[in-house]
N, CA, C and O atoms as CSV, one atom per row, in Angstrom:
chain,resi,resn,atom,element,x,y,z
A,1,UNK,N,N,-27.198,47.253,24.253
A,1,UNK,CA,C,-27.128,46.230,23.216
A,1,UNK,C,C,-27.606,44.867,23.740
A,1,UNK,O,O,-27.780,43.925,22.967
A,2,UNK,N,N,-27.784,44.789,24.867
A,2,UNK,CA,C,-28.383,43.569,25.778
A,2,UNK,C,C,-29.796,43.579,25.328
A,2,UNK,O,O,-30.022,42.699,24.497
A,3,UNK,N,N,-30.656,44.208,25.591
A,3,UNK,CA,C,-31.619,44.494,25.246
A,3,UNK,C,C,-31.933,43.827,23.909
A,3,UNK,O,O,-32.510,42.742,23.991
A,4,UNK,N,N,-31.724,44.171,23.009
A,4,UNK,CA,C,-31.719,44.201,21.624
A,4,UNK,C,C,-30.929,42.717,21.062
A,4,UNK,O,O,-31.330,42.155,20.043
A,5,UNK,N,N,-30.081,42.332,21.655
A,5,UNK,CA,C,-29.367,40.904,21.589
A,5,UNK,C,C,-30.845,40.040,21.921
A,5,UNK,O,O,-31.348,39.272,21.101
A,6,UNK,N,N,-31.419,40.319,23.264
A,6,UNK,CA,C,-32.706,39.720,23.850
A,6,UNK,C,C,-33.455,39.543,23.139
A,6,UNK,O,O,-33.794,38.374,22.955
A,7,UNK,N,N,-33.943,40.365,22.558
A,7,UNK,CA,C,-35.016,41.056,21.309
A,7,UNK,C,C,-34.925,40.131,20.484
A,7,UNK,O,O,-35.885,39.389,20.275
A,8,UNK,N,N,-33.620,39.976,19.779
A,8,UNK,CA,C,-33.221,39.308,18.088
A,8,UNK,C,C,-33.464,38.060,18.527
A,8,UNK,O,O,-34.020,37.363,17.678
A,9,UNK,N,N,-33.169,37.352,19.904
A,9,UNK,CA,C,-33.055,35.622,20.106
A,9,UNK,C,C,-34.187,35.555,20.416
A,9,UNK,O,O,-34.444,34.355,20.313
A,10,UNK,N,N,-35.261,36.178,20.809
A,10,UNK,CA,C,-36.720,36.062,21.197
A,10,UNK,C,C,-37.794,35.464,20.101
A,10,UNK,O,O,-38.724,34.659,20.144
A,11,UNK,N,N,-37.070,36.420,18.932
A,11,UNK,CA,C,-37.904,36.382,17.514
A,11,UNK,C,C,-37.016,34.976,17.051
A,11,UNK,O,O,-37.560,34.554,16.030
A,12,UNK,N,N,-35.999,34.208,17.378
A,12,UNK,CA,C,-35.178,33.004,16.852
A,12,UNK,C,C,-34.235,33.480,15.867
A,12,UNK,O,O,-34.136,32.962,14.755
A,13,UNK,N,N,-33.248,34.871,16.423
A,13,UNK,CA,C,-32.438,35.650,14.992
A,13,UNK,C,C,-31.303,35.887,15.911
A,13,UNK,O,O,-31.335,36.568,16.936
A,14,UNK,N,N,-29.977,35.036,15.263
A,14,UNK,CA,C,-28.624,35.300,16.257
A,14,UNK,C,C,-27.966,36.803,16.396
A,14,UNK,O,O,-27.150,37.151,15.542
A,15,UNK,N,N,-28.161,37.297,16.992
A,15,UNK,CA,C,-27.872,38.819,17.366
A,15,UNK,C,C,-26.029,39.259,16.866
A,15,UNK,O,O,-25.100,39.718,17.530
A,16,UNK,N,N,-26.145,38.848,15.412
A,16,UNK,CA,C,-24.895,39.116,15.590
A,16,UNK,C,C,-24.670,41.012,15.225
A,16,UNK,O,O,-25.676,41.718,15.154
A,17,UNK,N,N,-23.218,41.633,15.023
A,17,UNK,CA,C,-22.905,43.141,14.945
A,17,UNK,C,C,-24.054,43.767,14.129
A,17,UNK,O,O,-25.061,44.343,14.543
A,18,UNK,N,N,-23.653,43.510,12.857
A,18,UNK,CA,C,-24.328,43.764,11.946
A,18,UNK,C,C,-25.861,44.020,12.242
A,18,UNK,O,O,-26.340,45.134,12.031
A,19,UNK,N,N,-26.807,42.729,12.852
A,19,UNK,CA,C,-28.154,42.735,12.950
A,19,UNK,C,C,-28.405,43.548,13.885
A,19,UNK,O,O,-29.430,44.228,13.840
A,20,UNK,N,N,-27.335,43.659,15.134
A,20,UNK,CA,C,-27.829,45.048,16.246
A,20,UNK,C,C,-27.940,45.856,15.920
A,20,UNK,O,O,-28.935,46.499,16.253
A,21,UNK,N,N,-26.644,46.581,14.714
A,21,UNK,CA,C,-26.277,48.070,14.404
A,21,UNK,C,C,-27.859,48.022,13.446
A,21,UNK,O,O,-28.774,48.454,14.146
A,22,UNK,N,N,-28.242,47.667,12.282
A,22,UNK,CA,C,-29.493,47.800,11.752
A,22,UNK,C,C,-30.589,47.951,12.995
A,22,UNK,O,O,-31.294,48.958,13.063
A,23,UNK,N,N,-30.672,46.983,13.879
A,23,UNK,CA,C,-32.001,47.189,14.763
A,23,UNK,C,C,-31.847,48.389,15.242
A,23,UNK,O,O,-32.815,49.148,15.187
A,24,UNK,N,N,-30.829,48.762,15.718
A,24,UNK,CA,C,-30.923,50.146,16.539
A,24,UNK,C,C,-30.980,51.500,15.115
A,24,UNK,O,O,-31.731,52.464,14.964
A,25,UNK,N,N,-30.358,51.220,14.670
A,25,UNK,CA,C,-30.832,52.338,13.333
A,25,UNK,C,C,-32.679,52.354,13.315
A,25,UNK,O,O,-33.446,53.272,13.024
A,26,UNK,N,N,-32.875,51.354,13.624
A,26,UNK,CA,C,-34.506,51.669,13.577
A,26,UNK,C,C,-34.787,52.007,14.460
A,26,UNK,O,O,-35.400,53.074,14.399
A,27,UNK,N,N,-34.606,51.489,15.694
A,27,UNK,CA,C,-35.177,52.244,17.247
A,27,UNK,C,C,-34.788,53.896,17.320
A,27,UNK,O,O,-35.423,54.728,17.967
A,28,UNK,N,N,-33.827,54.107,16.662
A,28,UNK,CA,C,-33.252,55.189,17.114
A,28,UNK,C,C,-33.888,56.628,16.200
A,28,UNK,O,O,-33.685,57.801,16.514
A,29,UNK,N,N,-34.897,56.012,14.708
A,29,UNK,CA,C,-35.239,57.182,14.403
A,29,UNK,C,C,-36.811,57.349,14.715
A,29,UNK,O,O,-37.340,58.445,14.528
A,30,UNK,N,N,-37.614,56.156,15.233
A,30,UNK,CA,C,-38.532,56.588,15.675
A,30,UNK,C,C,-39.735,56.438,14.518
A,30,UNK,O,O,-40.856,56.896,14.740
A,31,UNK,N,N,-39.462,55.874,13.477
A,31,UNK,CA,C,-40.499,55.931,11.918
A,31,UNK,C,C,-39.720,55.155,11.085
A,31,UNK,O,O,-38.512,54.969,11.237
A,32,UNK,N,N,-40.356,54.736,10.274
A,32,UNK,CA,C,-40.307,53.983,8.848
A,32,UNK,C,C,-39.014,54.112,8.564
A,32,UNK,O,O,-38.530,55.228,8.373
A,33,UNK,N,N,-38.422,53.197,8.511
A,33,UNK,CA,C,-37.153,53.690,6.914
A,33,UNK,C,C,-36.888,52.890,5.670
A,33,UNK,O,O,-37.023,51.668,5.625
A,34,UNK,N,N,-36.521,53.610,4.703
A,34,UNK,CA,C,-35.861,52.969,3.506
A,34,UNK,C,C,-34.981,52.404,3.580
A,34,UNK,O,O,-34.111,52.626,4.422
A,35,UNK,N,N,-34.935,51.472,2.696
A,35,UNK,CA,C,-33.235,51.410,2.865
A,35,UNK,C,C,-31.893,52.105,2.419
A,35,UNK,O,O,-30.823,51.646,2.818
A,36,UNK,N,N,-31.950,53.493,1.383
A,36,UNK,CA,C,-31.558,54.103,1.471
A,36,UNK,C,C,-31.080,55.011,2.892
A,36,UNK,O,O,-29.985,55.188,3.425
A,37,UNK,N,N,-32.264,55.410,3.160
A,37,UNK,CA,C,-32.243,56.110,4.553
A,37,UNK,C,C,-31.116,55.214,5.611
A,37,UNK,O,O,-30.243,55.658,6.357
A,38,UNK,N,N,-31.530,53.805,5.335
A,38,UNK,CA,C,-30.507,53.106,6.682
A,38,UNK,C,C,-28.815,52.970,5.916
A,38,UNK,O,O,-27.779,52.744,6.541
A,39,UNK,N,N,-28.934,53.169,4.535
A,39,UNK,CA,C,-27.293,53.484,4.050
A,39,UNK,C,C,-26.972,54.766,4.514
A,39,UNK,O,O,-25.772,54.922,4.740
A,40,UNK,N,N,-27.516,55.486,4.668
A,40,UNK,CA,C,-27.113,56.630,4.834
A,40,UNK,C,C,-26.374,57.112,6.433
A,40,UNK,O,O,-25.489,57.915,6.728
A,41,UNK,N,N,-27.455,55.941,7.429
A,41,UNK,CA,C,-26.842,56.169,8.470
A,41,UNK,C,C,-25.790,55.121,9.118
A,41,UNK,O,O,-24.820,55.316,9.850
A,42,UNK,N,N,-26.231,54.176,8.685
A,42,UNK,CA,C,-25.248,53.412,8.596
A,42,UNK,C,C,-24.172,52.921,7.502
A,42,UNK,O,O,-24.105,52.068,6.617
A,43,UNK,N,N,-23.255,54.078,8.132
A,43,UNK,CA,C,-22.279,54.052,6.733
A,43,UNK,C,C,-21.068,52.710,6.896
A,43,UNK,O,O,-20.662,52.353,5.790
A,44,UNK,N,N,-20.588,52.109,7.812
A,44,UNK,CA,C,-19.876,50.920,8.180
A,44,UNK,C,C,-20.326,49.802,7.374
A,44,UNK,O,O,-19.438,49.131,6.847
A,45,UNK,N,N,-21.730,49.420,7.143
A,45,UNK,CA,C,-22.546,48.513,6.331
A,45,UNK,C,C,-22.434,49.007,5.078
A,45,UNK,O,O,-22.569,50.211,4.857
A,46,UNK,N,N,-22.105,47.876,3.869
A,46,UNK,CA,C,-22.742,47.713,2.499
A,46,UNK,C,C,-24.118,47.370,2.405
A,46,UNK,O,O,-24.739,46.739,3.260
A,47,UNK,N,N,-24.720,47.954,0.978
A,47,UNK,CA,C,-26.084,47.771,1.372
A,47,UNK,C,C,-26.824,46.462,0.983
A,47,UNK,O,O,-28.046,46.514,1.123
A,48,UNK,N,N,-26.218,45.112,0.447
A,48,UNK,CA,C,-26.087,44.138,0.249
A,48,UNK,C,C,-26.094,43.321,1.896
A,48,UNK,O,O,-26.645,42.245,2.127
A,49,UNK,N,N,-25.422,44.064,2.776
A,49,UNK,CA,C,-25.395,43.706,4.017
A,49,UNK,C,C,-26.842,44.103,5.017
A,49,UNK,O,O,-27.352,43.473,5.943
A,50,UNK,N,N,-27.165,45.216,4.477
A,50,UNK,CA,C,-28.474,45.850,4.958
A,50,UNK,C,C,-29.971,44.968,4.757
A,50,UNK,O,O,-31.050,44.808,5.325
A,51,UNK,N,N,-29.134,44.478,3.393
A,51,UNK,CA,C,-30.807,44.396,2.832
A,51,UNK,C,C,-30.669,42.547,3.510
A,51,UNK,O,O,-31.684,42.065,4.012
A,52,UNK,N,N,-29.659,41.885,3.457
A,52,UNK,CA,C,-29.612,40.205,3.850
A,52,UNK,C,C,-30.418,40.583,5.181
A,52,UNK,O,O,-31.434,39.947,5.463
A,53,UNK,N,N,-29.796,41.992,6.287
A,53,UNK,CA,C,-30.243,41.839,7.971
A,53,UNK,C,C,-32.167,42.039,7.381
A,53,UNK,O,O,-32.999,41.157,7.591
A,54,UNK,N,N,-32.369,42.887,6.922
A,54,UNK,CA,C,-33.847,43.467,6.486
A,54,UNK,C,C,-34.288,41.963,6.099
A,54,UNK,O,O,-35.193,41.512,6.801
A,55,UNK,N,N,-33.855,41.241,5.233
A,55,UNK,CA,C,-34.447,40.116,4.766
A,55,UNK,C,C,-34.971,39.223,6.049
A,55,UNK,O,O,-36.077,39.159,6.586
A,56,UNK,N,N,-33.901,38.655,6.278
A,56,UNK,CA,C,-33.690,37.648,7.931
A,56,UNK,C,C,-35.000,38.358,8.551
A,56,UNK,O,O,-36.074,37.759,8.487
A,57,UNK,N,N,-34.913,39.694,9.179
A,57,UNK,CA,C,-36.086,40.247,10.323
A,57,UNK,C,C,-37.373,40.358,9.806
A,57,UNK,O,O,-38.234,40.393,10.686
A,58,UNK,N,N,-37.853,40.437,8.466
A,58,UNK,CA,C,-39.151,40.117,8.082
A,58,UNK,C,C,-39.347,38.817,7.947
A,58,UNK,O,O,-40.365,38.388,8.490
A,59,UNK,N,N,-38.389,37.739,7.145
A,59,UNK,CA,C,-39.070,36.487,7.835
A,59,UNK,C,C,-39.323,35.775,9.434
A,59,UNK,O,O,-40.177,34.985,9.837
A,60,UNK,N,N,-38.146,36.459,10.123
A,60,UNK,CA,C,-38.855,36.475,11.947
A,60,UNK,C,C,-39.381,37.272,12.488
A,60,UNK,O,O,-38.997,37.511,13.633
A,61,UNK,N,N,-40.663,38.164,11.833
A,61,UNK,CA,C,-41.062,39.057,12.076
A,61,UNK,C,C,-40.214,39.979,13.148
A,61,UNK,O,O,-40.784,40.278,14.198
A,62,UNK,N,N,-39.236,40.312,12.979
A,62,UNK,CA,C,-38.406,41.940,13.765
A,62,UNK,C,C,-39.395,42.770,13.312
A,62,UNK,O,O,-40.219,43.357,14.013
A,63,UNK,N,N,-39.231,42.823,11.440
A,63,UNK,CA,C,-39.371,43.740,10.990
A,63,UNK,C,C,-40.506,43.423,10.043
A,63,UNK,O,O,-40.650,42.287,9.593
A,64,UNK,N,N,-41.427,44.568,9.697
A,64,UNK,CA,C,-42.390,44.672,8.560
A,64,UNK,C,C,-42.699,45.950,7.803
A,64,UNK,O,O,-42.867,47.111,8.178
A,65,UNK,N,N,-42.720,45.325,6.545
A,65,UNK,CA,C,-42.448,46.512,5.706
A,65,UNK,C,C,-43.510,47.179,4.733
A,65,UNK,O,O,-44.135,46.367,4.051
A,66,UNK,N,N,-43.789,48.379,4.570
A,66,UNK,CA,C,-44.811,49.109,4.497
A,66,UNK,C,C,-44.421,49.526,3.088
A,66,UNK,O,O,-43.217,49.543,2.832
A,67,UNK,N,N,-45.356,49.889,2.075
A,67,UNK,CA,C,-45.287,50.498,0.618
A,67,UNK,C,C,-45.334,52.248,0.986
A,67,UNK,O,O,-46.309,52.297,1.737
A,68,UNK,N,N,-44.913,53.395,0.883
A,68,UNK,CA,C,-45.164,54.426,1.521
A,68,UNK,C,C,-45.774,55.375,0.266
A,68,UNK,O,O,-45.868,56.602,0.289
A,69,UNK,N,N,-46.174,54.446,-0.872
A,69,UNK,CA,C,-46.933,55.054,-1.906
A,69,UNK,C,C,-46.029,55.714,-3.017
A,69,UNK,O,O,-46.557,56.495,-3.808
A,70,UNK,N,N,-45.309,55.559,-3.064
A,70,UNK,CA,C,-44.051,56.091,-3.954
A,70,UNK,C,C,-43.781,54.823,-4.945
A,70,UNK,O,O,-43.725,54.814,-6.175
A,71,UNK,N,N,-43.683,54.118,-4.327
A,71,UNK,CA,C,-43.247,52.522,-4.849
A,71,UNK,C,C,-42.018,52.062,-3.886
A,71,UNK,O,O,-41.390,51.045,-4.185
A,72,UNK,N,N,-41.635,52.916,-2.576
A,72,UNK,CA,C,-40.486,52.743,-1.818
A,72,UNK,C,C,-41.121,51.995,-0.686
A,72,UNK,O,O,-42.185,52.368,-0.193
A,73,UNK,N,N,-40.458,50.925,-0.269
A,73,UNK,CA,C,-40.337,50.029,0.508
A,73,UNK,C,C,-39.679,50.517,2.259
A,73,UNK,O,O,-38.528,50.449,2.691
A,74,UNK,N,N,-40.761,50.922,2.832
A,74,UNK,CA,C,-40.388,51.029,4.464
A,74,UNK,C,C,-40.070,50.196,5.124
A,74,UNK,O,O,-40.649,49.140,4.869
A,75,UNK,N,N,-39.043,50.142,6.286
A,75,UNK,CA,C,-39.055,49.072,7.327
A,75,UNK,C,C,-38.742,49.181,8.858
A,75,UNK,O,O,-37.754,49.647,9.427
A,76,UNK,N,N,-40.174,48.465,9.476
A,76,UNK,CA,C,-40.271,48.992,11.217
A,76,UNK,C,C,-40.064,48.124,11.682
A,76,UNK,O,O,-40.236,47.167,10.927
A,77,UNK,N,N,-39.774,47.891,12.545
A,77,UNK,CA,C,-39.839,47.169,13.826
A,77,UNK,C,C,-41.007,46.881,14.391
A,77,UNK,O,O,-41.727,47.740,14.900
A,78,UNK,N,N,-41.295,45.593,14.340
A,78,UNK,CA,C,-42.576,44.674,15.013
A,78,UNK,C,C,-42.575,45.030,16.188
A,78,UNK,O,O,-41.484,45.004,16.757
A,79,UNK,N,N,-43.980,45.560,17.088
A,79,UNK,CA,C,-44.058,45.399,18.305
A,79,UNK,C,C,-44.645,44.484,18.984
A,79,UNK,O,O,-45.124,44.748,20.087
A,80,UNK,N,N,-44.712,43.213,18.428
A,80,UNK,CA,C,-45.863,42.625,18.920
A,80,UNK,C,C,-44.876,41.476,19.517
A,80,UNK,O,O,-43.663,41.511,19.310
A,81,UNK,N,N,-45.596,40.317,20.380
A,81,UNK,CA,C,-44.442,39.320,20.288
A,81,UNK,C,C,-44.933,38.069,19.938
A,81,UNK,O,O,-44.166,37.115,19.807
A,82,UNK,N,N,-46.023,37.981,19.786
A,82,UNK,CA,C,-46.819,36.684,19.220
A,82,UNK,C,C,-46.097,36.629,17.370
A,82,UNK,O,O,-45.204,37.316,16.873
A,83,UNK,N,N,-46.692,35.852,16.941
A,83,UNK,CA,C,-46.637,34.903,15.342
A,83,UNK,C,C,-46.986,36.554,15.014
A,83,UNK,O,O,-47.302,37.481,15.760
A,84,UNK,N,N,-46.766,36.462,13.491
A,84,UNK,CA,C,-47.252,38.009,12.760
A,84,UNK,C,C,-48.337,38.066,12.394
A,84,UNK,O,O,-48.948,37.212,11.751
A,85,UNK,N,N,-48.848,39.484,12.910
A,85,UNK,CA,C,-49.986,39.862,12.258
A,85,UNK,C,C,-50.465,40.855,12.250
A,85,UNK,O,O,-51.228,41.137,13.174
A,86,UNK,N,N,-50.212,41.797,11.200
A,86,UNK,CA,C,-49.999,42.891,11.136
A,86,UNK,C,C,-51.686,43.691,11.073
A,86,UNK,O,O,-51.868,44.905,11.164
A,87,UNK,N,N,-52.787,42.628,10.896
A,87,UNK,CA,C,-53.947,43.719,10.729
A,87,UNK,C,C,-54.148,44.149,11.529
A,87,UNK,O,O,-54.649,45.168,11.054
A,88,UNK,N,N,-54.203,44.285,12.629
A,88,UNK,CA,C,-54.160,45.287,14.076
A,88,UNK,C,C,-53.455,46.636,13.968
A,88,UNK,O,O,-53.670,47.666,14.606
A,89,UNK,N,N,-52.532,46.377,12.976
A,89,UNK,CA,C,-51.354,47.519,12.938
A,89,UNK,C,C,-52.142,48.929,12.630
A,89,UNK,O,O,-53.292,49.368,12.645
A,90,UNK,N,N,-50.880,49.339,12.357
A,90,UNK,CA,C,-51.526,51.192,12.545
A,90,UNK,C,C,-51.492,51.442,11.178
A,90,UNK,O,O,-51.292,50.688,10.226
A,91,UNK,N,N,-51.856,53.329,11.288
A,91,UNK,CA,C,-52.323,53.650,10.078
A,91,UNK,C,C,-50.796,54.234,9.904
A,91,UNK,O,O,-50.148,54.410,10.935
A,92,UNK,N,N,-50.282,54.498,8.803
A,92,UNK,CA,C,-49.015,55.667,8.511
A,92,UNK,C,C,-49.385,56.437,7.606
A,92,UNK,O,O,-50.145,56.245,6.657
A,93,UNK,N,N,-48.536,57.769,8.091
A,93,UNK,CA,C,-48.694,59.216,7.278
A,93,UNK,C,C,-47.327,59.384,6.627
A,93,UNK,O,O,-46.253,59.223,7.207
A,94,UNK,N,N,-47.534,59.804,5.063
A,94,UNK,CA,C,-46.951,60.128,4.427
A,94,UNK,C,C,-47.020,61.871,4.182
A,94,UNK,O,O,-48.050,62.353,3.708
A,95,UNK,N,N,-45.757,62.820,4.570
A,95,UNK,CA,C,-45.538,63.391,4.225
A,95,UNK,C,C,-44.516,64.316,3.012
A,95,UNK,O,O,-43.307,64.537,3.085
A,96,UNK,N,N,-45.500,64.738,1.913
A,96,UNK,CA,C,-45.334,65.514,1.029
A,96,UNK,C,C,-44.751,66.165,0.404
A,96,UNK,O,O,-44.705,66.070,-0.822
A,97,UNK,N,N,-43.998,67.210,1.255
A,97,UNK,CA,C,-43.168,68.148,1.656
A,97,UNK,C,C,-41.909,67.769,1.936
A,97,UNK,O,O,-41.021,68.120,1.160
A,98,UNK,N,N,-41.567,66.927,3.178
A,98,UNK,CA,C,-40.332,66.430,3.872
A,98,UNK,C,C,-40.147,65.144,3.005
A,98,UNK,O,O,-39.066,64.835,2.503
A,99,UNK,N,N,-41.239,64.459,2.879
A,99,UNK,CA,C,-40.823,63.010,2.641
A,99,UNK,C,C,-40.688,62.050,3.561
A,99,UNK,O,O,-40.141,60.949,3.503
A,100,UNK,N,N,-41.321,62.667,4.515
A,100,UNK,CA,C,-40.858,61.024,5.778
A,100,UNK,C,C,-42.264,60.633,6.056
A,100,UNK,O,O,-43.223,61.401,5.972
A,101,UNK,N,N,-42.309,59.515,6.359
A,101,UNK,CA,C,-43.352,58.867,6.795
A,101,UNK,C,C,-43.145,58.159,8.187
A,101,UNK,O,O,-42.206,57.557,8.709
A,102,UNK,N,N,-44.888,58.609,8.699
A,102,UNK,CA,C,-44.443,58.381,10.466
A,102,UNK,C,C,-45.628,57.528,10.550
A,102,UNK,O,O,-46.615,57.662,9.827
A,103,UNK,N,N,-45.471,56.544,11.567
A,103,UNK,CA,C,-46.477,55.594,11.994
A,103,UNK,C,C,-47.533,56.244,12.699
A,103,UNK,O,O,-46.884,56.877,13.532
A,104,UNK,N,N,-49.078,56.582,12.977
A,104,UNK,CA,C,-49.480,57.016,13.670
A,104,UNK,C,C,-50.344,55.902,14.416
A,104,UNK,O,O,-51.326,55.320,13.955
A,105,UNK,N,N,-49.740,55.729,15.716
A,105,UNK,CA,C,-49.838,54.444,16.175
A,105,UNK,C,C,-51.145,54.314,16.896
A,105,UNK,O,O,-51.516,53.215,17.309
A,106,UNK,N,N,-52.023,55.663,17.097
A,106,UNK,CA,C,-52.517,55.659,18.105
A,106,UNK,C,C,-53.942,55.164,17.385
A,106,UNK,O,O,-54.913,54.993,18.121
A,107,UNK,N,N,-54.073,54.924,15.884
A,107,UNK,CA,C,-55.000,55.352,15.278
A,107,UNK,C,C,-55.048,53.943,14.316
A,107,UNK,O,O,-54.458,53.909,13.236
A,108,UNK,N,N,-55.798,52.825,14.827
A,108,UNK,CA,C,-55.741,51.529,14.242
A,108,UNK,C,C,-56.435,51.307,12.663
A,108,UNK,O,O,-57.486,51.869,12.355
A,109,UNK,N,N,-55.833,50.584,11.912
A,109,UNK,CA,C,-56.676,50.524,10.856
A,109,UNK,C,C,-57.492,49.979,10.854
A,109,UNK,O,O,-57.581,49.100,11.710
A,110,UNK,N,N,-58.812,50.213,9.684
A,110,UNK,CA,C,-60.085,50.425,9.760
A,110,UNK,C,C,-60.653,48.471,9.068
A,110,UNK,O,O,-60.332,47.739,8.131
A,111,UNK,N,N,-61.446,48.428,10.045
A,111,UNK,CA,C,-62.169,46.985,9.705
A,111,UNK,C,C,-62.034,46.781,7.792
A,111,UNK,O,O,-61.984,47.683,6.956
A,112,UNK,N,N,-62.009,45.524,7.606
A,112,UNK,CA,C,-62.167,45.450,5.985
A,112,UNK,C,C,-62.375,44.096,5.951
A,112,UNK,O,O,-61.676,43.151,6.317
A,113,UNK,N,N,-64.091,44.210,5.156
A,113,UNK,CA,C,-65.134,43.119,5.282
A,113,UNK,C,C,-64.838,42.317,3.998
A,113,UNK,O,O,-65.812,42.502,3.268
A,114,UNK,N,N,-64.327,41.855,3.643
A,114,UNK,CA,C,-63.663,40.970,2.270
A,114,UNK,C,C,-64.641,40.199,1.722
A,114,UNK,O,O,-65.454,39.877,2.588
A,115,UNK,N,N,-64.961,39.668,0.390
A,115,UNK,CA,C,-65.884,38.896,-0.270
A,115,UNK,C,C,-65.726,37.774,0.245
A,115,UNK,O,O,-64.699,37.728,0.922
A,116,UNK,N,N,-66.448,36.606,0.209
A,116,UNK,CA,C,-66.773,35.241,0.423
A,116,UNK,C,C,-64.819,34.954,-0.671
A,116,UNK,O,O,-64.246,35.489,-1.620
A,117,UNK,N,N,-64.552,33.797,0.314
A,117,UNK,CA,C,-63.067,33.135,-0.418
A,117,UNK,C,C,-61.763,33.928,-0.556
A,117,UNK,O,O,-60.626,33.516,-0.791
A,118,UNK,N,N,-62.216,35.169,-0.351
A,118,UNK,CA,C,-60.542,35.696,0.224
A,118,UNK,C,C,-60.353,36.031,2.016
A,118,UNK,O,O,-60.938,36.398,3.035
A,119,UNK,N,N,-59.391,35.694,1.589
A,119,UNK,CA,C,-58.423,35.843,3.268
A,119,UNK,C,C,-56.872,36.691,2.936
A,119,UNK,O,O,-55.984,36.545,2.096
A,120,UNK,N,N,-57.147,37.778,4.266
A,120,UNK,CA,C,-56.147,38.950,3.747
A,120,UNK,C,C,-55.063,38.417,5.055
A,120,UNK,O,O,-55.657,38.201,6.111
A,121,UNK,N,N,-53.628,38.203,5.075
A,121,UNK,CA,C,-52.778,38.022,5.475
A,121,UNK,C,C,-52.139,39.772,5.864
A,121,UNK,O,O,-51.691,39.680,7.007
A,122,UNK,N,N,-52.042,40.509,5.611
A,122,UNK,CA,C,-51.680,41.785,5.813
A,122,UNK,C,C,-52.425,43.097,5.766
A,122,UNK,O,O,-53.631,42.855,5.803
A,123,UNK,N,N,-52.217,44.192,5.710
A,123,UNK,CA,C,-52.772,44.894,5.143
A,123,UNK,C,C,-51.984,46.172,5.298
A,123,UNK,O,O,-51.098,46.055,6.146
A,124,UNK,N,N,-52.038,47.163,4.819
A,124,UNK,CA,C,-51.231,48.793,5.122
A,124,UNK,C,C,-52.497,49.889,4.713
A,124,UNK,O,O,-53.429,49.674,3.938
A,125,UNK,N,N,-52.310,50.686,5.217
A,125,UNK,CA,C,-53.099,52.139,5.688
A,125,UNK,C,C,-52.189,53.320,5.183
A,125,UNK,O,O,-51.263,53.463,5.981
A,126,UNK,N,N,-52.143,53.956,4.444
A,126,UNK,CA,C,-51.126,55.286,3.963
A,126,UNK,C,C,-51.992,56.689,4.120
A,126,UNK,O,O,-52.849,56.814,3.245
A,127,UNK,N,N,-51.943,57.386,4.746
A,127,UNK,CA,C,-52.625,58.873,4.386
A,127,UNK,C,C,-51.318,60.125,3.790
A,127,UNK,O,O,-50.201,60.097,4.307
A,128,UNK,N,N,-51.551,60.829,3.029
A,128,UNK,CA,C,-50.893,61.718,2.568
A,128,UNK,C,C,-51.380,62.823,2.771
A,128,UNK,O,O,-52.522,63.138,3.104
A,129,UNK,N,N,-50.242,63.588,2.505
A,129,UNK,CA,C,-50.431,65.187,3.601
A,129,UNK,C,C,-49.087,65.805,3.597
A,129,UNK,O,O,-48.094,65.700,2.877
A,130,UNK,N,N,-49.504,66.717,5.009
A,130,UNK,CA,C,-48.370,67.285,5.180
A,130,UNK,C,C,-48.108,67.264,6.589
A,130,UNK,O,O,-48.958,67.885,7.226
A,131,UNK,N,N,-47.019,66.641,7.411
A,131,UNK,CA,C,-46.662,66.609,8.618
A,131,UNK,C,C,-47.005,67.948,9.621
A,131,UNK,O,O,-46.886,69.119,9.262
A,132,UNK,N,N,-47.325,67.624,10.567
A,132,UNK,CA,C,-47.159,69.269,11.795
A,132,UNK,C,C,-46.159,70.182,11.689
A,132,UNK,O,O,-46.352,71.397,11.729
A,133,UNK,N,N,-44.800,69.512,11.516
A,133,UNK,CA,C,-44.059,70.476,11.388
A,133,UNK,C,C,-43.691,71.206,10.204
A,133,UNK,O,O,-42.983,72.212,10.246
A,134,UNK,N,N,-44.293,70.576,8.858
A,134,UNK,CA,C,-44.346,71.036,7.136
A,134,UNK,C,C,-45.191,72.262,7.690
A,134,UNK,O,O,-44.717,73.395,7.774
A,135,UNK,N,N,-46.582,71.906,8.085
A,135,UNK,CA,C,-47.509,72.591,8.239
A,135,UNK,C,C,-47.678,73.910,8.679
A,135,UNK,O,O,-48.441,74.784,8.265
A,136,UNK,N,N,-46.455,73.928,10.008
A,136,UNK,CA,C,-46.321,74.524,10.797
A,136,UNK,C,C,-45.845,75.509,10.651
A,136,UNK,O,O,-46.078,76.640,11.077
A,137,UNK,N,N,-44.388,74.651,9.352
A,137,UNK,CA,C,-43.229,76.374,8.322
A,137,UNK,C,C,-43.905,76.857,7.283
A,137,UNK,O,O,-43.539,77.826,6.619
A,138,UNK,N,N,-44.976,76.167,7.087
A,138,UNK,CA,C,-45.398,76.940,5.599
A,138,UNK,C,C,-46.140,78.495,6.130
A,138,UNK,O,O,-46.866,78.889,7.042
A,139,UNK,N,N,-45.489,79.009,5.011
A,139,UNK,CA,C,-45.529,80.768,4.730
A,139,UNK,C,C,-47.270,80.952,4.784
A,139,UNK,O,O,-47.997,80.068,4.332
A,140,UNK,N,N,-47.771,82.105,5.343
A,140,UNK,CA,C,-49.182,81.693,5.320
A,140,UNK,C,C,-49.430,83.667,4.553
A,140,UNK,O,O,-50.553,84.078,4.259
């Protein structure tokens, strides 16, 4: 929890219970979550309490949050440690079948040459499919 106390005062966010137990709910599954998904595991928290910590870490960039094409609202953990800026970021896969969506980090999103007078502040990448391991049980 040292770690992660470090983490929250780095980004300028007072590490209190609450904001650890959320951060580590994210470290700990490894991909995107809803906020459903983080009620679910964090059952000690109201989700009024979830969504204030979620609020706080996207305006100090902790956290940034992804559309996963549903109309549901993801939320990861920033790796970066500079100011935000997510167009570097990765692409994410949405799977079909399961329903989870995983960052595929290794695989940057793709240049995007914009008209004269816009300037893009963000951007997100979604592919849909079916995960390795959907893939893997389906009956052949």
């Amino acid at each position: 929890m040292d770690e992660i106390a470090h983490k929250l005062e780095r980004k300028g966010v007072k590490p209190t219970a609450n904001r650890m137990l959320v951060y580590q709910a994210l470290v700990d599954q490894h991909r995107p979550l809803s906020m459903r998904d983080l009620e679910m595991q964090l059952l000690t928290l109201d989700k009024s309490s979830i969504f204030r910590v979620l609020t706080l870490f996207a305006e100090h960039d902790v956290v940034h949050a992804v559309e996963d094409g549903r109309g549901i609202e993801l939320y990861e953990l920033c790796h970066h440690e500079d100011e935000s800026d997510h167009m570097s970021s990765h692409v994410h896969f949405y799977c079909e079948k399961c329903q989870r969506t995983y960052c595929i980090e290794e695989m940057a999103l793709p240049a995007i040459q914009l008209p004269e007078g816009y300037h893009a502040h963000s951007m997100s990448f979604m592919v849909k499919g079916e995960c390795p391991q959907c893939n893997k049980n389906k009956v052949r």
